[in-house]
C-alpha positions as CSV (number, residue, x, y, z in Angstrom):
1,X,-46.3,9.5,-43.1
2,X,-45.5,6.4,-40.7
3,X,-42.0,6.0,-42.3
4,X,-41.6,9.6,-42.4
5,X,-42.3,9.3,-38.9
6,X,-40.1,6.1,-37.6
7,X,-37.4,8.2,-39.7
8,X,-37.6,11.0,-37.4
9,X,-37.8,9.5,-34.3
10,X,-34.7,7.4,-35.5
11,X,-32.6,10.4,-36.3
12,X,-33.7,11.9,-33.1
13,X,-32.6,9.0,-30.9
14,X,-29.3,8.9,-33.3
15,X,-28.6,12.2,-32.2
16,X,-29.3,11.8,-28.4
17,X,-27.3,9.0,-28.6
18,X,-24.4,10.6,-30.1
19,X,-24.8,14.1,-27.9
20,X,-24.5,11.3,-24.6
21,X,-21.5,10.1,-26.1
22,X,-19.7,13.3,-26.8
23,X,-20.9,13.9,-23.0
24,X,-18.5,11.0,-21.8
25,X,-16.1,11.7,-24.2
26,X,-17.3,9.7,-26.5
27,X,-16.5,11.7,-29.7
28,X,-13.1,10.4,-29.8
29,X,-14.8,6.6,-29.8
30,X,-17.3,7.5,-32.7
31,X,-14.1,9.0,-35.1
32,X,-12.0,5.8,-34.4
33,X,-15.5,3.9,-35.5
34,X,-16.0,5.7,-38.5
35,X,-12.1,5.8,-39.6
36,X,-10.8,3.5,-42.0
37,X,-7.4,3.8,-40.5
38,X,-8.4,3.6,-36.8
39,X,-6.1,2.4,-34.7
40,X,-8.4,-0.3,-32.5
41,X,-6.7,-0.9,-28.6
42,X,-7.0,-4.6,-27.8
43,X,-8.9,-5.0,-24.6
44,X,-9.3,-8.8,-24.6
45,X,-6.0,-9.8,-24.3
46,X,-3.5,-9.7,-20.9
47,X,-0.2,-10.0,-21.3
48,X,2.9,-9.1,-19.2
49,X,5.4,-6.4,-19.0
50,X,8.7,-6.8,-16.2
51,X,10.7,-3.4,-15.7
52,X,14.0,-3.9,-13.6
53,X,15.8,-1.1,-11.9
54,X,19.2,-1.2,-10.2
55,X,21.0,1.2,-8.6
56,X,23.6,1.4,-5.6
57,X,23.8,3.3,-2.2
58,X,27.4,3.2,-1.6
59,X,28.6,5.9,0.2
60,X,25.3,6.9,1.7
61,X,24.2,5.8,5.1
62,X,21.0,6.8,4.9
63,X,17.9,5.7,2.4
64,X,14.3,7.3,2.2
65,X,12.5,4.5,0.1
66,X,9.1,5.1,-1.2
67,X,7.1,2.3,-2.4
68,X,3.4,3.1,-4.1
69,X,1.6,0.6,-5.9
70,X,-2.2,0.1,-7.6
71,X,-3.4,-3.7,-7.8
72,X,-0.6,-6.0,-6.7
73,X,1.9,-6.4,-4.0
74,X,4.7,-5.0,-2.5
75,X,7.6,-7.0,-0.9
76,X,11.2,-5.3,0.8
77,X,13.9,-7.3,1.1
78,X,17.1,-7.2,2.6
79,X,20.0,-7.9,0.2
80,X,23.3,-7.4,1.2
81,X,26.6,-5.1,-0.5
82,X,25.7,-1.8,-1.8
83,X,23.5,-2.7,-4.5
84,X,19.7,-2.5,-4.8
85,X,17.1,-4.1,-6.9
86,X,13.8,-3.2,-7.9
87,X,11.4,-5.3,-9.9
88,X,7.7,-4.1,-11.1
89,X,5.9,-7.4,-13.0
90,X,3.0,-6.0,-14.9
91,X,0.4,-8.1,-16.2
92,X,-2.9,-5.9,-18.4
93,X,-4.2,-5.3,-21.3
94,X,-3.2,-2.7,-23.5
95,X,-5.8,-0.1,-22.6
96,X,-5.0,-0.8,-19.1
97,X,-1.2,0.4,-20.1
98,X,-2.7,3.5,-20.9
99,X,-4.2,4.4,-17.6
100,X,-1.2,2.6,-15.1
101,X,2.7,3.5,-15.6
102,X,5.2,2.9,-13.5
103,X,7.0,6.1,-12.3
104,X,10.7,5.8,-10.9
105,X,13.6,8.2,-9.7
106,X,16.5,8.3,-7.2
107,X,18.7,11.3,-5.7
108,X,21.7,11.6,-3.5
109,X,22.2,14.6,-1.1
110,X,23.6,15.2,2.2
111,X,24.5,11.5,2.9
112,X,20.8,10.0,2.2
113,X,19.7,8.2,-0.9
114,X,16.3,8.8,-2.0
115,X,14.6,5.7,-3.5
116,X,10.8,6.6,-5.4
117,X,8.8,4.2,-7.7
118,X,4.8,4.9,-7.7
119,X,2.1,3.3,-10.0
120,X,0.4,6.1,-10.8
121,X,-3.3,6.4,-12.3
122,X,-3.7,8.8,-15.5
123,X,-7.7,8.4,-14.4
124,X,-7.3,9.4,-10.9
125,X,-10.7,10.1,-9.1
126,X,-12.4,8.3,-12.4
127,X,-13.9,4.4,-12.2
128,X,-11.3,1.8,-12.0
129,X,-12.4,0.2,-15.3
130,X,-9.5,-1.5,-16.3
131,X,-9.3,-3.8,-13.6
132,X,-6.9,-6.5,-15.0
133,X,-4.2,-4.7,-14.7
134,X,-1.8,-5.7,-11.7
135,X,1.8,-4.9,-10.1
136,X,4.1,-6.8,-8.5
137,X,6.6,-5.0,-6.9
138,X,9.8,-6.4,-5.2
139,X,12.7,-4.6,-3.7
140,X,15.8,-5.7,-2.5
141,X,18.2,-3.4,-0.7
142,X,21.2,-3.5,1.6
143,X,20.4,-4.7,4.9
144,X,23.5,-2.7,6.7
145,X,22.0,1.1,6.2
146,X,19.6,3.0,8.2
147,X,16.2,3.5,6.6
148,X,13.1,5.4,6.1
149,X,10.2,3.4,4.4
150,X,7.2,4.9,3.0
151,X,5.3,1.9,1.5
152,X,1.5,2.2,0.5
153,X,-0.7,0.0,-1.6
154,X,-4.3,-0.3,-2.8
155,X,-5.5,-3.8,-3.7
156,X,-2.4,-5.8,-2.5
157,X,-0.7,-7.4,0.8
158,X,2.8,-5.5,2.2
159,X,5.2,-7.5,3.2
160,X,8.5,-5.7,4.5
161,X,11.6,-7.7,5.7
162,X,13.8,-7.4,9.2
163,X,15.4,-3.9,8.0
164,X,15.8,-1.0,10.6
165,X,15.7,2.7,10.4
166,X,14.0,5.7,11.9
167,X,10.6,5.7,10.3
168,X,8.0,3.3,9.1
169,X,4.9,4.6,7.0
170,X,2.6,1.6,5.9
171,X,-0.8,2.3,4.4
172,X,-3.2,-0.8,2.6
173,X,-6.4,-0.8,1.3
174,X,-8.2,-3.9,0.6
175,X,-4.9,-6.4,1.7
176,X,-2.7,-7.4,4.7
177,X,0.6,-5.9,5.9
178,X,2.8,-8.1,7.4
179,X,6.2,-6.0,8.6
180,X,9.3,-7.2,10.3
181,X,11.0,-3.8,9.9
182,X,12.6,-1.8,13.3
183,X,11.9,1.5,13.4
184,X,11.8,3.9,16.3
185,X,8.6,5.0,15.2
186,X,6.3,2.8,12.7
187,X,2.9,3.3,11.5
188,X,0.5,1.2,10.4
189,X,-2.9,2.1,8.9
190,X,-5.5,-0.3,7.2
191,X,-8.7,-0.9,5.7
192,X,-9.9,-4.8,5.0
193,X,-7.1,-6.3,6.4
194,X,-4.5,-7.6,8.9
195,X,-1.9,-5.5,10.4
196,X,0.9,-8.2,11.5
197,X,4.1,-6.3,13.0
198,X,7.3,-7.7,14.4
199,X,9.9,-5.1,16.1
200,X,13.6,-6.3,17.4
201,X,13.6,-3.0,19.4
202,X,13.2,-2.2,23.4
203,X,12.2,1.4,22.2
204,X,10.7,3.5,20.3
205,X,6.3,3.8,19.3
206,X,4.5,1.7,17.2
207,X,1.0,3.2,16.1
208,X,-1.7,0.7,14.3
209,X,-4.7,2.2,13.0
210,X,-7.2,-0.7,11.2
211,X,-10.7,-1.4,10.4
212,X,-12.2,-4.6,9.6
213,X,-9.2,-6.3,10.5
214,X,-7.0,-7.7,13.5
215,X,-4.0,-6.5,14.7
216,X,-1.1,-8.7,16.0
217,X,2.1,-6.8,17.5
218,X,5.1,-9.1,18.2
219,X,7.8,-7.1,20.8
220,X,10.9,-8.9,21.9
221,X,10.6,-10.7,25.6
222,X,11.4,-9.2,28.3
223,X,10.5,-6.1,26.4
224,X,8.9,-3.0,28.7
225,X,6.0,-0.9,27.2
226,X,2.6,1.5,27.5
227,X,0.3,0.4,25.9
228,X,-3.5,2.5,24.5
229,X,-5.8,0.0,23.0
230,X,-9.3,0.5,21.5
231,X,-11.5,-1.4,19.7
232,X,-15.6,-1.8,18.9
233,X,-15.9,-5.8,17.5
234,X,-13.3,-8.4,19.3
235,X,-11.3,-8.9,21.5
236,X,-7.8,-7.7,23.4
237,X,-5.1,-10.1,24.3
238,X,-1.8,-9.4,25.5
239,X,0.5,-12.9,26.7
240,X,2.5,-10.5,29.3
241,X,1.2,-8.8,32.8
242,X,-0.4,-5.6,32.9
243,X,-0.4,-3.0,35.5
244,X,-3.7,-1.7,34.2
245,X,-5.6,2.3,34.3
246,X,-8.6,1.3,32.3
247,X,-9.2,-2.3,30.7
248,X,-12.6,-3.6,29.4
249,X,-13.0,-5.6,26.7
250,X,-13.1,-2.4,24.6
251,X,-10.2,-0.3,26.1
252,X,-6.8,-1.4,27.4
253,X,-4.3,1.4,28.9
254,X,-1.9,0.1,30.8
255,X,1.9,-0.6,31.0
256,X,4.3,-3.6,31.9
257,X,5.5,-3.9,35.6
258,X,7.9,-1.4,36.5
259,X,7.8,0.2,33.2
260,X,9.4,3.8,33.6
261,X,8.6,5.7,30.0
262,X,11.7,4.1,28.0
263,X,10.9,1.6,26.5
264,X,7.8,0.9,23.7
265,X,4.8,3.2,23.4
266,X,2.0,0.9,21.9
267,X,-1.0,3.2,20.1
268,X,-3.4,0.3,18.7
269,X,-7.2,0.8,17.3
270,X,-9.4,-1.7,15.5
271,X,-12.9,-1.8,14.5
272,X,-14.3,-5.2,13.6
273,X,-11.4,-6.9,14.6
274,X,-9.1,-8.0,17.6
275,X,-5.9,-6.7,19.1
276,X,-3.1,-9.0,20.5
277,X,0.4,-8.2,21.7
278,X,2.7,-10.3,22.2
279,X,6.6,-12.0,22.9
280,X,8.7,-13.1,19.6
């Protein structure tokens, strides 16, 4: 009766067991056990994958690039000719090739060239449980054309070289952004990290959005702006003179002597962090 017993509670945990697993989608994991031929996905081992794309943007003045990546960096360049570059170095395991893929495509209409390449997520909105894998992405485009960037990353830095164009979209999670690119309008929004932005231009607006994390924007001397800064932990520096609204510790709204509307708009918000502007 004891062994009949132990025999049935057995089963029964057998079968809870199993019921859990077909809950999380485990069925599929029990066949591949029980299957002679099962096909078994290595786990254990990393190893690396490079995918190169090249392309040209002769003939086009304008380029909308679009840069998304998951777990790794992203890094513009400027090259010069007509010519662009794109390199995506993978590094995972082979389970973790099954959830990331890299997902690339250009278009030509109406004078502007349309760069895309995303890392996408099969598992979006599920546990990132294949944390080894990573991305490197670097891009290297013409320096003479006029662009629009649109560069986002989760779980990497930014880093965008001295290009110029109309629009600037940077977004970071978990890494720093560090941009050099002149845009009449850029924004920058992070979360654990620095925002570190360099503009060439007299005009235009430059919004930073960050928390836990400093911002640092670099204008050219002699440059004339407005500028609306907030922040809740640190401090707000700025090296030039400042005919002043409201300034606290917290707030700054202000503008340069003499400044007359055309010139830089500075929007700039931190929490846990400090703000400085200042002369390249």
């Amino acid at each position: 009766m004891k062994t009949d017993k132990f025999l049935l509670l057995a089963v029964g945990a057998l079968l809870i067991i199993i019921l859990i697993l077909m809950a999380m989608g485990g069925a599929a994991f029990l066949c591949l056990a029980l299957s002679h031929n099962s096909i078994i996905v290595d786990n254990t081992k990393a190893v690396s994958r490079d995918q190169i794309y090249n392309g040209s943007v002769a003939g086009f003045d304008q380029v909308d690039l679009t840069v998304h990546n998951i777990n790794g960096n992203v890094q513009v360049n400027e090259g010069s000719g007509d010519s662009y570059a794109i390199e995506v170095h993978e590094k995972g395991t082979e389970l973790s090739f099954q959830r990331y893929y890299v997902e690339f495509s250009e278009s030509g209409t109406s004078g502007t060239k349309s760069i895309d390449l995303n890392v996408r997520d099969n598992l979006t909105g599920q546990p990132g449980s294949n944390t080894r894998y990573t991305a490197d992405i670097i891009v290297t485009v013409p320096k003479n054309k006029t662009y629009d960037v649109d560069l986002a990353v989760v779980n990497g830095n930014i880093d965008a070289g001295a290009l110029s164009g109309d629009k600037a979209t940077m977004a970071n999670v978990n890494g720093g952004i560090n941009s050099q690119f002149n845009a009449d309008s850029a924004t920058f929004t992070n979360v654990n990290g620095e925002i570190s932005a360099t503009t060439s231009k007299n005009t235009g607006r430059i919004t930073a959005n960050n928390v836990n994390g400093n911002i640092e924007i670099s204008v050219p001397s002699g440059a004339g702006f407005s500028i609306n800064a907030h922040l809740v932990n640190g401090d707000i520096r700025t090296q030039m003179t400042l005919d002043t609204t409201e300034k606290s510790r917290f707030n700054v709204v202000g503008s340069t002597p003499g400044y007359n509307g055309g010139g830089l708009s500075l929007e700039l918000a931190t929490v846990n962090g400090g703000i400085t502007v200042k002369n390249t």
